[in-house]
N, C-alpha and C positions, 0 to 999 in steps of 0.2 A: 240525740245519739242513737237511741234505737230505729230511727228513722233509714238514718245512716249506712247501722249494720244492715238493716233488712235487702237495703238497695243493692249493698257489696256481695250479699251474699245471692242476690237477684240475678245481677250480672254473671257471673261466678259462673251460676248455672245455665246461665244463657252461652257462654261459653265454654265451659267442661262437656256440656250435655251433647252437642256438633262435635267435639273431638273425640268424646267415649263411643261415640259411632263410627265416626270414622274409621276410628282404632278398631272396632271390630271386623269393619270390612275389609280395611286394609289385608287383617288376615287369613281373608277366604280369597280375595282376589288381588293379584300381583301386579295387577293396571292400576288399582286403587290403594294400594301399597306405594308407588314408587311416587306418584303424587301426592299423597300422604305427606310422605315423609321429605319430600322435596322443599313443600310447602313449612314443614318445620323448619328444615335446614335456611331457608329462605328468608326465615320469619327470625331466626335466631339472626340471622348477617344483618339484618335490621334493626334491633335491638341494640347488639352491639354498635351498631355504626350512631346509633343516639349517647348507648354509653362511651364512645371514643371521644365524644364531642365532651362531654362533663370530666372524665377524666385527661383530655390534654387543656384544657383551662386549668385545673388544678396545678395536673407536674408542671406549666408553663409556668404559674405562677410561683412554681417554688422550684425552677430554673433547672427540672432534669425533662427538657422534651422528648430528648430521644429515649427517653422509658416509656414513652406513649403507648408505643406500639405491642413493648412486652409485656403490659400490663392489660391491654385490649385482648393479646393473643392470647394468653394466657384464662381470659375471664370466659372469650369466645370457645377454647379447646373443652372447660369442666364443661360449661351451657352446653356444647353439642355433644360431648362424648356421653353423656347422662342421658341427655333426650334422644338419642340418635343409637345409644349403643356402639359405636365406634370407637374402639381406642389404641391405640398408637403405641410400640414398643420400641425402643429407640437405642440406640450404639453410638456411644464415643459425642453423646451432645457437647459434653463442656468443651469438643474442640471450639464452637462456636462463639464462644467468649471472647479467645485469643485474638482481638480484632485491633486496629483496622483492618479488615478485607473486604472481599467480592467473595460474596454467598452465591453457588449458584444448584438449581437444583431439575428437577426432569420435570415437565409439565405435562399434565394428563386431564386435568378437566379444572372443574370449579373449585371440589373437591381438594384441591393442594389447599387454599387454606387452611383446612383442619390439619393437616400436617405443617404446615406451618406457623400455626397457632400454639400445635406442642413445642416448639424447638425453638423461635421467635429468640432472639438474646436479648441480653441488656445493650444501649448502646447501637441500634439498628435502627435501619428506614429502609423503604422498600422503594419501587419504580412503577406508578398507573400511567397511565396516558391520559393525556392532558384532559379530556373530552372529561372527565371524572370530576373534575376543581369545580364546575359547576354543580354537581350533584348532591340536593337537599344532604346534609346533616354528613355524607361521605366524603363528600368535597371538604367540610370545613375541616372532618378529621384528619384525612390527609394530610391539608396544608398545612395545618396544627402541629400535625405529628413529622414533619421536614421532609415527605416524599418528595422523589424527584419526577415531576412531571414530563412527560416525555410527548412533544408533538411529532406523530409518527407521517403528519401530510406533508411533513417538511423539515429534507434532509439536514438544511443547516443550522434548523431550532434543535434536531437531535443532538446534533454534535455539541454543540451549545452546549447546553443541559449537560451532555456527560463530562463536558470539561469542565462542568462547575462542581457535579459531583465528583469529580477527583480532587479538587481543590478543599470541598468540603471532609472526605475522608480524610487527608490530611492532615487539615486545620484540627479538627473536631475528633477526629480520634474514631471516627464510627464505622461500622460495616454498614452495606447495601446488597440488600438479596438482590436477584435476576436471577430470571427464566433465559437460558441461551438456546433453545427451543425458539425462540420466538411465537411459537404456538402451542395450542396445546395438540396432544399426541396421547389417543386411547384408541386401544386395540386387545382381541383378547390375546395375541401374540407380544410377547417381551418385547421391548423395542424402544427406540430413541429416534426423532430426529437428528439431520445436521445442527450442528450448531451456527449459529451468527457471531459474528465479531467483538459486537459491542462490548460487552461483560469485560472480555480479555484482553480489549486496548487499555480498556477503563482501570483495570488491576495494572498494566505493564504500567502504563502513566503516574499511575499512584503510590507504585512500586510497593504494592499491598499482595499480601498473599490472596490465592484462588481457593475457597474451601467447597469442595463436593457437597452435595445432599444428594441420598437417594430414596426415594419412595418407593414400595414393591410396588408392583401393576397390581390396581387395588378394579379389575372388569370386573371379576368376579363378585364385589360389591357395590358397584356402582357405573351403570350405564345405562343410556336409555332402555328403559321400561324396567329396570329392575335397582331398588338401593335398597341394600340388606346392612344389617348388625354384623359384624364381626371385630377382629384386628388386624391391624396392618403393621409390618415393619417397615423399618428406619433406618441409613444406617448416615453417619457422618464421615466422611472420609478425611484422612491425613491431609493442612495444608499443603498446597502446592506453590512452595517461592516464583518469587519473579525479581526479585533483585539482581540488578544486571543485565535485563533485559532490553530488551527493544520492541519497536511495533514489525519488524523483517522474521521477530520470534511467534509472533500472534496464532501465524498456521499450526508449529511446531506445540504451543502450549494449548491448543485447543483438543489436538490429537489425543495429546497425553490425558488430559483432562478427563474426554468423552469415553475413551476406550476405559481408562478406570470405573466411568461411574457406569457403561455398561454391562463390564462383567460382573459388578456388583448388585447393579438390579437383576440381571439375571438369575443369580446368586440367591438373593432373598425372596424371588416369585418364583422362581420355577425349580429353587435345590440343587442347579447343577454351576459348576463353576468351569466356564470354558477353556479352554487349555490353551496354552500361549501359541497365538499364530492361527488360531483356528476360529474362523468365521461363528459368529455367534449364534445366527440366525439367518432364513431367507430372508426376512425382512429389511433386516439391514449391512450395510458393506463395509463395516468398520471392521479393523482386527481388533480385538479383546487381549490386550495387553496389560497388567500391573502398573500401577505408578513407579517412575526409578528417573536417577537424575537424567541418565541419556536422555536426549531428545529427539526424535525420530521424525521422517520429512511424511505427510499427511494426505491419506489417498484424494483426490480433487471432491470423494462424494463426502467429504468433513472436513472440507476447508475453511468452512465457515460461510461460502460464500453461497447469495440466493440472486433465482432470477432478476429481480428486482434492482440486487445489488443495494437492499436497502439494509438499517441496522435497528428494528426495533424490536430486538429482544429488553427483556427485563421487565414487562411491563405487566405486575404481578397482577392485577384488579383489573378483571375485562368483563366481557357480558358472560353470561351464564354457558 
């Protein structure tokens, strides 16, 4: 036994003793700072992704899957916000509950999982691309936890997939986050992508509400070569129905959508709240309008649509 302890506490220090260094370096030098702590944040999604595996054989076995995910998000948000110093202030989460819906929120880096680790619901599953289902210990939790796999090489396995997850909202009662971004988008300027279609055919078909998320533009803590401590706000926006709808509506509810979530990002990173009718930014050519039931016809640069003409928004777990 005392063997044992000697060994544990051997390791321990063979361990502590590299990272009490580091840690000091990190805070003399800001190159050694942002890989530092990268390497934490890295090290923690690993961890987690071994814990997703033990805790969805558990809820499987005792038949609540789709809590997989909140109870993962939830273990992943205390782990980083502790270690990392980041923590999250948040508006109007419980609207997140009210599901079935289509969750959708602004994407910005890697970094949105920690914001969606805070706000994660009960009753949710998210969207990777398929390349993931292979991957040691994150693949099995995914498929564990009832992600919808998304193959973005091939238009008509996309289509697929989302007709099945509308079939599964449905059935099952549950939401599905999506990125209608389709990429991510960081800038020290406020700003959004177009949105892609997907998210919003997927809501009209399932004739499930649209729920907003918005994250503040978190540059200022996190971009290449620099990730600092601080907090971020949050905000959840008022469902957006779709009952009654159709896909000839899709243009119309995307406008409404995006223009809401970016005067509201606007809002909570930069303190100013754009006045109706008035151009948000240079960066981007949406008007900044309120949610309200009119529905208004969608300038062609947020229509949803991409060179491509492809639709693989939603696909929350991608490379770094």
């Amino acid at each position: 036994m005392l063997d044992l302890l000697v060994r544990l506490v051997s390791t321990m220090a063979y361990i502590s003793v590299p990272l009490y260094i580091l840690q000091v370096l990190s805070n003399r030098s800001p190159t050694t700072r942002y890989y530092f702590r990268l390497f934490l944040y890295l090290s923690a999604l690993s961890v987690c992704s071994v814990w997703g595996v033990i805790v969805s054989i558990a809820l499987t076995i005792a038949g609540r899957r789709f809590d997989i995910n909140y109870v993962v998000a939830r273990s992943f948000y205390l782990l980083c916000s502790n270690v990392m110093g980041i923590t999250i202030d948040t508006e109007n989460m419980h609207l997140l509950e009210d599901g079935p819906a289509i969750m959708v929120g602004n994407h910005q880096t890697m970094m949105d999982i920690l914001y969606l680790a805070r706000i994660f619901p009960h009753k949710a599953s998210i969207m990777a691309k398929k390349e993931l289902q292979l991957a040691p210990f994150l693949g099995q939790y995914l498929t564990a936890s009832g992600a919808v796999f998304l193959n973005r090489s091939s238009n008509k396995d996309a289509v697929s997939a989302l007709a099945a997850a509308g079939q599964e909202l449905k059935q099952r009662g549950i939401s599905l986050w999506m990125f209608p971004e389709g990429t991510r988008h960081s800038a020290r300027e406020t700003g959004m992508l177009p949105f892609k279609k997907g998210a919003f055919h997927l809501a009209i078909q399932a004739q499930v509400p649209v729920i907003p998320v918005v994250c503040q533009n978190y540059w200022h803590l996190y971009h290449k070569g620099t990730f600092d401590s601080g907090k971020l706000k949050l905000a959840v926006l008022d469902p957006v129905p779709t009952t009654g709808l159709t896909a000839a509506d899709v243009p119309d509810l995307i406008t409404r959508v995006r223009d809401a979530m970016l005067a509201k990002l606007i809002e909570i990173s930069d303190g100013t709240v754009p006045a109706k009718g008035q151009a948000p930014s240079a960066t981007t050519t949406s008007v900044t309008t309120p949610l309200s039931p009119a529905i208004q016809r969608p300038p062609p640069s947020v229509s949803g649509s991409t060179a491509d003409g492809s639709d693989d928004d939603a696909v929350l777990v991608d490379r770094p």
